[in-house]
C-alpha positions in Angstrom: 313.2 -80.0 -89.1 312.7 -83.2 -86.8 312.7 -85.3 -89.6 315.9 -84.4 -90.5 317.0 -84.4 -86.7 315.4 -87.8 -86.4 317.4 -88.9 -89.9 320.9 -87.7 -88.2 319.8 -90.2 -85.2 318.8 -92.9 -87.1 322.3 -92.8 -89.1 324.5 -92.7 -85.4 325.2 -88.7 -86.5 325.4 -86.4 -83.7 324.4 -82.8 -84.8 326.2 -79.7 -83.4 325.3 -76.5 -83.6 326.5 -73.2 -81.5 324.6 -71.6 -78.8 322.3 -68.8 -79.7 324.2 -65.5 -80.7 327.6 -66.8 -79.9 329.7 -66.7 -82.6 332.8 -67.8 -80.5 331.8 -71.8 -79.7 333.5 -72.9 -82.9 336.3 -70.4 -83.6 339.1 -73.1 -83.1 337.6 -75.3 -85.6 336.8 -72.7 -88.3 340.5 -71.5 -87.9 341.9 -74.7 -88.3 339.3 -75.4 -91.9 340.8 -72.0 -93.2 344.3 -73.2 -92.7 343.9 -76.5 -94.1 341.6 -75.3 -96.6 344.5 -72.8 -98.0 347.5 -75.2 -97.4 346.1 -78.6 -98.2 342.4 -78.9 -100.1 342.9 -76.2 -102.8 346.5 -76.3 -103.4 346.5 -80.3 -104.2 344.5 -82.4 -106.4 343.0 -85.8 -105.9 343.0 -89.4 -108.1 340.0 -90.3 -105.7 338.1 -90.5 -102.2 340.4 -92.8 -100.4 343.5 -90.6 -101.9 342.1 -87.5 -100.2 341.6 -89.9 -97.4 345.4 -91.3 -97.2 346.4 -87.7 -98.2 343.9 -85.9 -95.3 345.8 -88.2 -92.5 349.2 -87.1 -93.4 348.1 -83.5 -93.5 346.5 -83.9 -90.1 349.6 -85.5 -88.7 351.6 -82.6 -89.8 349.2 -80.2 -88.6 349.5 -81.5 -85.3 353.2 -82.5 -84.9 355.3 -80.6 -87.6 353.4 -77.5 -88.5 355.4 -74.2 -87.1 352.7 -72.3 -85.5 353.7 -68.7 -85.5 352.6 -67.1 -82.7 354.8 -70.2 -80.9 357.7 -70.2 -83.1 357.8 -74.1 -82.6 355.2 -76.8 -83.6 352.5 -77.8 -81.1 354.7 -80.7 -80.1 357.7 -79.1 -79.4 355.2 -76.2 -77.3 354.0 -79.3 -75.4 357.3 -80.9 -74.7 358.7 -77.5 -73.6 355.7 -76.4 -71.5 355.9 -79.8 -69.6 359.6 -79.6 -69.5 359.5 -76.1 -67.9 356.4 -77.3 -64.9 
């Protein structure tokens, strides 16, 4: 197990893990993998690695500005804009 640590290091990667029995530290993450896993990775196909890479961006940028989040019922811009608006 160090080595591998040590060959993380060595390559400028910085390892994360969760804390010991919590299964709560990365639920924001793994929630936002599922969705782009079910609206972007399996429903499109790819010419090549920089393809998925020009493709990944706009998805990302969508996710973050355009995407209707439910529970909302605006996209996390527009909750932003509003919240701010309203304080």
């Amino acid at each position: 197990m160090k080595q591998y640590v040590r060959t993380l290091e060595s390559r400028g990667i910085v390892q994360s893990m969760s804390r010991k029995g919590n299964c709560y530290d990365n639920a924001v993450m793994e929630n936002f993998f599922g969705i782009m896993k079910s609206e972007f990775i399996y429903i499109k196909e790819f010419e090549s690695v920089e393809h998925f890479k020009i493709e990944l961006e706009i998805y990302i940028d969508y996710y973050n500005t355009k995407r209707i989040k439910a529970k909302l019922k605006m996209s996390r811009v527009q909750y932003r804009t509003y919240f701010y608006q309203a304080a």
